[in-house]
C-alpha positions as CSV (number, residue, x, y, z in Angstrom):
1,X,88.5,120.4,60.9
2,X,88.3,116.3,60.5
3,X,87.5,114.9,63.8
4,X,88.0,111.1,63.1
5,X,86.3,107.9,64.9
6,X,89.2,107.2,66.9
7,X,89.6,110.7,68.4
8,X,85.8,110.5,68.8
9,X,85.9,107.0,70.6
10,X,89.1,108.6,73.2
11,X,86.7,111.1,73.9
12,X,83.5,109.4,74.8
13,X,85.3,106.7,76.7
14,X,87.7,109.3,78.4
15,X,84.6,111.0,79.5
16,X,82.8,107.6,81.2
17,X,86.0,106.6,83.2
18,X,87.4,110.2,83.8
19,X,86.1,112.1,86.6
20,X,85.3,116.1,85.0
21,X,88.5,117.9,85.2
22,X,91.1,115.2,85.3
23,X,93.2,114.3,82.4
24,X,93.7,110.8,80.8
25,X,97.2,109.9,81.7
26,X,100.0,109.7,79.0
27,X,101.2,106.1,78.0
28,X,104.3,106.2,80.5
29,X,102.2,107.4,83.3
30,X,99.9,104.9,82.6
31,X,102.9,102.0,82.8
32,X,104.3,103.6,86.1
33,X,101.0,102.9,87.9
34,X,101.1,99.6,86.1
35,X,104.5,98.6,87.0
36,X,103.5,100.2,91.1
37,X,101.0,98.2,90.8
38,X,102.7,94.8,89.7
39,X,105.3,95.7,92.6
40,X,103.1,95.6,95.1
41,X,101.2,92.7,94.3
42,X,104.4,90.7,94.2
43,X,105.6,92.1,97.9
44,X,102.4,91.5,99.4
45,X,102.9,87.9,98.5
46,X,106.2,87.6,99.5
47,X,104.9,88.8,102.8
48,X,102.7,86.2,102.8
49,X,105.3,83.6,102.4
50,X,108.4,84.4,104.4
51,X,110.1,81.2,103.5
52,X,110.4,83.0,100.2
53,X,109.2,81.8,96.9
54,X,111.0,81.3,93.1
55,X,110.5,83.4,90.4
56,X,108.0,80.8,88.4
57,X,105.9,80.5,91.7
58,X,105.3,84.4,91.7
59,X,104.9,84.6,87.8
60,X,102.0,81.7,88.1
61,X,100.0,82.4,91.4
62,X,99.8,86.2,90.4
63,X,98.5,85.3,87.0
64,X,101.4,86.5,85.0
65,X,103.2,83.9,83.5
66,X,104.2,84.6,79.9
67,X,103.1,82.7,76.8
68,X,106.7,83.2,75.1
69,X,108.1,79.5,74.7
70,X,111.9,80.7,74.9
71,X,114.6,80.5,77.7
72,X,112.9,83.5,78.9
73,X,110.2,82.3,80.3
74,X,108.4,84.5,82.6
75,X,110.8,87.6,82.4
76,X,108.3,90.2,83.3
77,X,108.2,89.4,87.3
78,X,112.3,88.7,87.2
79,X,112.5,92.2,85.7
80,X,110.4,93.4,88.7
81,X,112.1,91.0,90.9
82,X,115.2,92.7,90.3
83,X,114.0,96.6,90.5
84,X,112.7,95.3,93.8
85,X,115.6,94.2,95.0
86,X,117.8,97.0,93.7
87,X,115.6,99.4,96.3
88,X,116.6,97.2,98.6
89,X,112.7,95.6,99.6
90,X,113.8,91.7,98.4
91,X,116.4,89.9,98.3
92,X,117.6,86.8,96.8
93,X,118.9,83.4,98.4
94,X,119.9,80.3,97.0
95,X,118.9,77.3,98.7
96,X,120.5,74.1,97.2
97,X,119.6,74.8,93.5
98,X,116.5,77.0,94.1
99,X,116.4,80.8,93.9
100,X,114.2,82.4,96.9
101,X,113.0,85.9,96.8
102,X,111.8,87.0,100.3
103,X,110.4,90.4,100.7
104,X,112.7,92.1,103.9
């Protein structure tokens, strides 16, 4: 049996940051916790701004705007914006020709 450098190197590392007896999580685990994780970051500071804040405020003061020089500019937290407020924990007001997100 060939046991190759990258299933060596999964190994090791798994076994550094893996506590014995837990199991490395699968890729779509691993981007549930991610996107959890995203989510709560972007209600806590919404929380900390109850006049509410637009979409490229979020996207720079958390550190995620995107690089992509296109019309969608910073799509990842309006994609979380809007899973957010489809569960019903922001909403969305327009005030003159801004966009406000406000955690409820």
């Amino acid at each position: 049996m060939l046991f190759h450098a990258r299933d060596f190197a999964e190994a090791y590392f798994s076994a550094l940051v893996l506590p014995k007896g837990a199991k490395a999580m699968k890729p779509r685990e691993k981007a549930a916790k991610g996107r959890a994780e995203l989510e709560d970051a972007i209600l806590e500071y919404l929380r900390e701004r109850p006049e509410g804040a637009i979409n490229s405020e979020i996207a720079r003061d958390l550190g995620l705007e995107s690089d992509f020089a296109g019309r969608q500019k910073n799509y990842l937290t309006y994609s979380l914006l809007g899973g957010l407020i489809a569960r019903g924990l922001v909403k969305r007001e327009t005030v003159g020709s801004k966009k406000l997100f406000k955690a409820f």
